[in-house]
N, C-alpha and C positions, 0 to 999 in steps of 0.2 A: 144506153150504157156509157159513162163516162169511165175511161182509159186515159190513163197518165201511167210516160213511158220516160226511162231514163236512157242513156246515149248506148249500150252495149246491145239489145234487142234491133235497134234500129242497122247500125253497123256490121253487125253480124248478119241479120237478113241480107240485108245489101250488099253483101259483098259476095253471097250467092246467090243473088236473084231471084231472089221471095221477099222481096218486103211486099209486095202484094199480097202476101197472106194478112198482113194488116188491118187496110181498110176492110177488106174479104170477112174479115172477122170481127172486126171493131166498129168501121165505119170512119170514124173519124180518133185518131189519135191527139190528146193533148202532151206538150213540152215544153216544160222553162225555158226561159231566154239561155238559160247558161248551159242548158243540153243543145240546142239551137247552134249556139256559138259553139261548141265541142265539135257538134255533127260538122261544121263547117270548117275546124279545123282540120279534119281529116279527111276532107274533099267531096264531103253529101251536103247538095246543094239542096234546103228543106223548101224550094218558093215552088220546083216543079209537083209538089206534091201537095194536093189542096185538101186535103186530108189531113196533116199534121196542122195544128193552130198552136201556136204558142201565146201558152201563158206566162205572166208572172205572180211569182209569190208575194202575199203582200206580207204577211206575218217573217220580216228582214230578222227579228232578235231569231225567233227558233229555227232559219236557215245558218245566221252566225252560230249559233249553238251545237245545229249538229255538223258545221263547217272542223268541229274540233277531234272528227271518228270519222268523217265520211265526205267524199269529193265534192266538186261545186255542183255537177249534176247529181249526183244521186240526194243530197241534201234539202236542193230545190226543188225535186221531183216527190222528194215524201211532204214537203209544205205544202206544195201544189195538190196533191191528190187529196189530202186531208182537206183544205182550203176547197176546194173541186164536188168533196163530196164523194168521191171516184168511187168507183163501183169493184176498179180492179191497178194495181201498178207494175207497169214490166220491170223487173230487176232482175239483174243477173248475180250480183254481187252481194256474197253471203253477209258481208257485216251489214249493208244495207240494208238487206231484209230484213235479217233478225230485226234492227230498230223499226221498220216500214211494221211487221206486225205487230210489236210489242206498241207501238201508235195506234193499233186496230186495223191497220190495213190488208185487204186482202191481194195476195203478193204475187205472181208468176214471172216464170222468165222466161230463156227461149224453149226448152223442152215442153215446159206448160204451153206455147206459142205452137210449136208442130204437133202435141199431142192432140189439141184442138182442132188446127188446121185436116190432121188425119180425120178424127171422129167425124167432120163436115165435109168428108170427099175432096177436101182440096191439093192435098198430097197424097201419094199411093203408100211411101213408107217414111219413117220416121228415122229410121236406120239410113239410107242416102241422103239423109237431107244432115243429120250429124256426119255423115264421112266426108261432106262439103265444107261445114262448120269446119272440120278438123283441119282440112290440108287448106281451103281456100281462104280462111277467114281467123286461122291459128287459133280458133278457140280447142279451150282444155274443158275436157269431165273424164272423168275416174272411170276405170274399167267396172269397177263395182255398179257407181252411180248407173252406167251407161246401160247396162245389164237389167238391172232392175227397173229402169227408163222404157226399155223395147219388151222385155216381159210383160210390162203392164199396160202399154200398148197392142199385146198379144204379135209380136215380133220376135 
């Protein structure tokens, strides 16, 4: 399975202590040089983890192109998977997606990331591992979204 992942899945796990749900799931994660450099400006060192391989895009016009709706990582991260072949791409970020499918990709972020994790016995609940996201890692989702997240879960 080829996984191509953009910088919010990786930082977010990591900042509670599941980015081993990852490899555990994936195997091997691919990331642009410019998620690479993102992950490293924010203090995640990608060399201790031989499981992250960084690619680069080659197709530079349609990175420039969609550099004009969407950041350096997530632009390079929809070339890359497309260019990759990918089977699957982590995004957290709604504008992203939208374009990541409307490219034909198939999309998940971190909820699709613990929903899976759960279904495969690697986490107990879904609901802790968001109240971790929330206070330790200041990610936002909507009490709606959140609701209907753990419902379909069966939480």
């Amino acid at each position: 399975m080829i996984v191509v992942s953009d910088t919010s899945p990786l930082l977010n796990l990591g900042a509670i202590d599941k980015l081993d749900l990852l490899p555990a799931l994936y195997e091997t994660i691919r990331i642009p040089a410019s998620v690479a450099a993102e992950l490293e400006r924010n203090g995640f060192q990608t060399a201790p983890h031989p499981w992250l391989q960084i690619t680069s895009a080659c197709d530079l016009s349609t990175v420039r192109e969609l550099l004009t709706e969407l950041d350096p990582g997530e632009a390079e991260a929809i070339v890359v998977a497309i260019e990759q072949g990918a089977d699957l791409l982590l995004m957290d970020e709604r504008k992203g997606r939208r374009i990541a499918t409307a490219r034909g990709l198939q999309v998940t972020g971190l909820l699709g990331v613990l929903a899976e994790a759960k279904r495969r016995g690697l986490i107990a609940r879904c609901a802790d591992a968001i109240d971790e996201l929330r206070t330790r890692a200041g990610f936002w989702i909507g009490k709606e979204i959140q609701a209907k997240f753990l419902s379909a879960v069966g939480e």
